[in-house]
C-alpha positions in Angstrom: 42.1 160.4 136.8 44.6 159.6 134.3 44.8 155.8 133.2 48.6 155.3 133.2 50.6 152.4 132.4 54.2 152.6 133.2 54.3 149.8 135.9 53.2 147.6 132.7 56.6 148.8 131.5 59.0 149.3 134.1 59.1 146.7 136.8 62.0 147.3 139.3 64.4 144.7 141.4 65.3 144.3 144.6 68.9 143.2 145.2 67.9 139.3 145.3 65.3 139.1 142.6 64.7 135.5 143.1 64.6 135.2 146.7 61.0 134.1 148.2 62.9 132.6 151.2 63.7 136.1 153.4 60.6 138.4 152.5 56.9 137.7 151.2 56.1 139.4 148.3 52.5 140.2 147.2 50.8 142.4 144.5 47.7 145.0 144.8 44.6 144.7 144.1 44.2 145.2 140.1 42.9 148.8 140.7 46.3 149.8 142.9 48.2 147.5 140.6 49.5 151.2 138.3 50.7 152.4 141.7 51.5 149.8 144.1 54.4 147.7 143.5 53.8 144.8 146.0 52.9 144.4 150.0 56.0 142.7 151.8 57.1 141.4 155.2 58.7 140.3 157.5 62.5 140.4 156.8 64.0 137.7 158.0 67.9 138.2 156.8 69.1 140.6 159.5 72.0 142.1 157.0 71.0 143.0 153.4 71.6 145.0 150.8 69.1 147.6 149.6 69.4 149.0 146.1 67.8 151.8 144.6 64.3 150.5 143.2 62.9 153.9 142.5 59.9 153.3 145.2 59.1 154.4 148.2 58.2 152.2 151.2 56.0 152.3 154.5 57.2 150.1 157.0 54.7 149.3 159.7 55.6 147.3 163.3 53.8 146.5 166.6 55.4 148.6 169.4 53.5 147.5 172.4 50.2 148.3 172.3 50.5 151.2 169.3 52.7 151.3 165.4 56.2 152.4 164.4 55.9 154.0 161.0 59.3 154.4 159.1 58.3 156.4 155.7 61.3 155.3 153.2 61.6 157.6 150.7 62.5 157.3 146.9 66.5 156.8 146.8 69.1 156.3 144.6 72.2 154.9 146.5 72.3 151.3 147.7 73.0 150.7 151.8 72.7 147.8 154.4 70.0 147.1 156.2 70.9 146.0 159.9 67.4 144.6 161.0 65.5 141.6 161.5 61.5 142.3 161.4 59.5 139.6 162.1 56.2 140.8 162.5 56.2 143.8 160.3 54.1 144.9 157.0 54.7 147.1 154.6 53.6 148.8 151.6 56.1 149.7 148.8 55.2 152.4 145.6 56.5 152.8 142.5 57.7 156.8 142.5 55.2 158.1 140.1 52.5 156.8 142.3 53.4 159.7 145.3 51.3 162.7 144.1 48.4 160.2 143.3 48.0 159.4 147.3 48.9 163.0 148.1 52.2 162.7 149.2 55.2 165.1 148.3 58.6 163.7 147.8 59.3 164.2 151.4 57.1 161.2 151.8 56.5 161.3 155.7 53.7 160.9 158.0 52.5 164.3 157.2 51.2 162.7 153.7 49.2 160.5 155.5 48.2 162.3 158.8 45.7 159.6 159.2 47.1 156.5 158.5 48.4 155.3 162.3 44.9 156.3 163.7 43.0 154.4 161.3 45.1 150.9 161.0 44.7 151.4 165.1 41.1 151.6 164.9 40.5 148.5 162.9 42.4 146.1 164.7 46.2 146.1 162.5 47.7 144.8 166.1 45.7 141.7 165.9 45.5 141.2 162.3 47.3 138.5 160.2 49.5 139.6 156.6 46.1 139.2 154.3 43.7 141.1 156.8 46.6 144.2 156.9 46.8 143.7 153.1 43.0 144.4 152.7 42.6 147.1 155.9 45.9 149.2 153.7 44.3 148.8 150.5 41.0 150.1 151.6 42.8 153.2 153.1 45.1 153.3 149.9 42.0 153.6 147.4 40.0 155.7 149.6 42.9 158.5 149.3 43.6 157.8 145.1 42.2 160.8 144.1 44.6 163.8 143.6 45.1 164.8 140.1 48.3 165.2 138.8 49.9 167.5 136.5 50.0 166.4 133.1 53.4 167.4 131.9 54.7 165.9 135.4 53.0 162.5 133.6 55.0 163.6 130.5 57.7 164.0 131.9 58.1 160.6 133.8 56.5 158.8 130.6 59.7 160.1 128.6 62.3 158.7 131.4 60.5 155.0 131.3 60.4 155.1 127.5 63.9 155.8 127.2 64.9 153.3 129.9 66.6 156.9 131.5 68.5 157.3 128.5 67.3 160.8 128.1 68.9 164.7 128.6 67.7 166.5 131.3 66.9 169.3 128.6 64.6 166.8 126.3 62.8 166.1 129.9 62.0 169.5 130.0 61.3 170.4 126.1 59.0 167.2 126.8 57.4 169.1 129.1 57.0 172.0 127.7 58.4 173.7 131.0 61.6 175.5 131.9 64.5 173.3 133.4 63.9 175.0 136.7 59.9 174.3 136.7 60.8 170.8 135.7 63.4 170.3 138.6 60.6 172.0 140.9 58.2 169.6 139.8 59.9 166.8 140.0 61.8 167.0 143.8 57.9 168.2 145.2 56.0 165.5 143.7 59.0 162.7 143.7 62.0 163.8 145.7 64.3 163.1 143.1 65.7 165.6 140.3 64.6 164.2 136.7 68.8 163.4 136.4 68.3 161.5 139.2 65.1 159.6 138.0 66.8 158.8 135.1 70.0 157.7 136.6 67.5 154.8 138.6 65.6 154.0 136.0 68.6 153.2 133.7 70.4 151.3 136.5 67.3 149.0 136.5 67.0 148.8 133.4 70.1 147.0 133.4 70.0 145.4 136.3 67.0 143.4 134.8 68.7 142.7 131.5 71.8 141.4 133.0 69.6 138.4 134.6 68.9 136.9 131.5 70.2 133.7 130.0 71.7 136.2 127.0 73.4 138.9 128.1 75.9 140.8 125.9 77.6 143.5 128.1 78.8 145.6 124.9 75.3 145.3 123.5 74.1 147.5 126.6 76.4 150.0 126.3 75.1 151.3 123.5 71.7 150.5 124.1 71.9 152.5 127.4 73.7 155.4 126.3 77.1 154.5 128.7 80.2 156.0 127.3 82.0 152.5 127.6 82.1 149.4 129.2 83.8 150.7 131.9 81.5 153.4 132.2 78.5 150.4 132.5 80.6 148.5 135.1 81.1 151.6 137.3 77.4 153.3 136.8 75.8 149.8 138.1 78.6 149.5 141.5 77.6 152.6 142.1 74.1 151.9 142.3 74.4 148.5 143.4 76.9 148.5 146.1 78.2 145.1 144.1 80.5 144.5 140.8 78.0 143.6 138.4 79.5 139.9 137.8 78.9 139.3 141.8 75.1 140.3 141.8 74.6 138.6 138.7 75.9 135.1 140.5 74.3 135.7 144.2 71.0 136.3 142.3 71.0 133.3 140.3 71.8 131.2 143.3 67.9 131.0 144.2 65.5 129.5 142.6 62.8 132.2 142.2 62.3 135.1 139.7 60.2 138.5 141.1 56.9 138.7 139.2 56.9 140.8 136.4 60.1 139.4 134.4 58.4 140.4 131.1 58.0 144.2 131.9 61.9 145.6 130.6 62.5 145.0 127.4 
């Protein structure tokens, strides 16, 4: 299996990066750690916003005596979440990790046919956060075994050094593929088009830089590729659901900072 390193450099955000208050937050075990972007639960804040982290989620509840699953997809548009889950788990991957755990980029139960039977079996009803942690990881590094194409890896490799800032035609010269075989590739094994990789990664990208204590909007213009600074401004509402001022301020009115700060240059 291919040793990769890309959640060394690209560590997405949620919308309220320093928040430990509403949702628990805990990493992998080291070996999952290139794949796995945390465990989390429960959600206490009933409305919130969800922005595009480019990972994909399983959300795991109690209902009476067997498990809702909702598989969340990768995504790249920002919504509201309407629900309060107090005892639920869940497991949240960074995209590239999918084809690794043999899901597509449909990421449904069909990828893991055998998940709900298992976590049945060994007691997830009756289990506290750290005993689901341990049963999902055991499940997870059972199934880390698919090999994935190498100028897929390429491919994503060239979006996270670039920050996104990247043509979809360099993606696929990268590759050494035809734009079609690229776009093929990418919406099986992800479920987003390379653009549309790119478009996330460079929103977070920013994201992260705009939380530091220096932060020069016009240095990130160019930086990122945008056209302008109202270009910028627009890019991040779009993904954000916020102006980038306003996220900025609710963000730094917690006290906490999401592991990783030291990943996005």
């Amino acid at each position: 299996m291919p040793l990769i390193d890309f959640n060394r450099r690209f560590f997405p955000l949620t919308a309220h990066p320093f928040d430990r208050e509403d949702c628990r937050e805990v990493p992998p075990c080291q070996a999952l750690r290139p794949y796995v972007r945390c465990f989390w639960g429960p959600v206490a804040r009933k409305y919130g916003l969800v922005v595009p982290d480019a990972c994909a989620d399983i959300i795991i509840q109690p209902e009476g005596t067997g498990l809702r699953m909702d598989f969340c997809p990768v995504d790249n548009t920002p919504y509201v979440s309407h629900s309060e889950m107090e005892n639920m788990f869940a497991v949240r991957f960074y995209f590239w990790a999918l084809p690794y755990f043999q899901a597509s980029g449909r990421f449904d139960e069909e990828s893991f046919p055998d998940l709900r039977a298992y976590l049945l079996r060994e007691g997830f009803l009756e289990k506290d956060f750290q005993q689901r942690q341990t049963l999902m990881e055991k499940y997870l590094l059972r199934r880390l075994e698919a090999t994935v194409s190498g100028c897929l890896l390429d491919g994503i490799d060239l979006l996270v050094r670039s920050h996104g800032r990247v043509q979809v035609r360099d993606v696929a010269a990268h590759m050494a593929v035809s734009p079609r075989t690229m776009e093929r590739k990418f919406l099986r094994s992800i479920g987003l088009s390379p653009k549309e990789a790119a478009d996330v990664i460079r929103y977070q990208t920013l994201w992260r830089r705009s939380l530091r204590e220096q932060f020069d909007l016009m240095d990130q213009v160019e930086a990122l590729g945008y056209c302008d600074q109202a270009h910028l401004l627009n890019n991040f509402r779009k993904f954000h659901g916020l102006p980038l001022q306003e996220a900025v301020r609710m963000a730094k009115n917690v006290a906490f900072l999401q592991d990783g700060k030291d990943i996005v240059r």
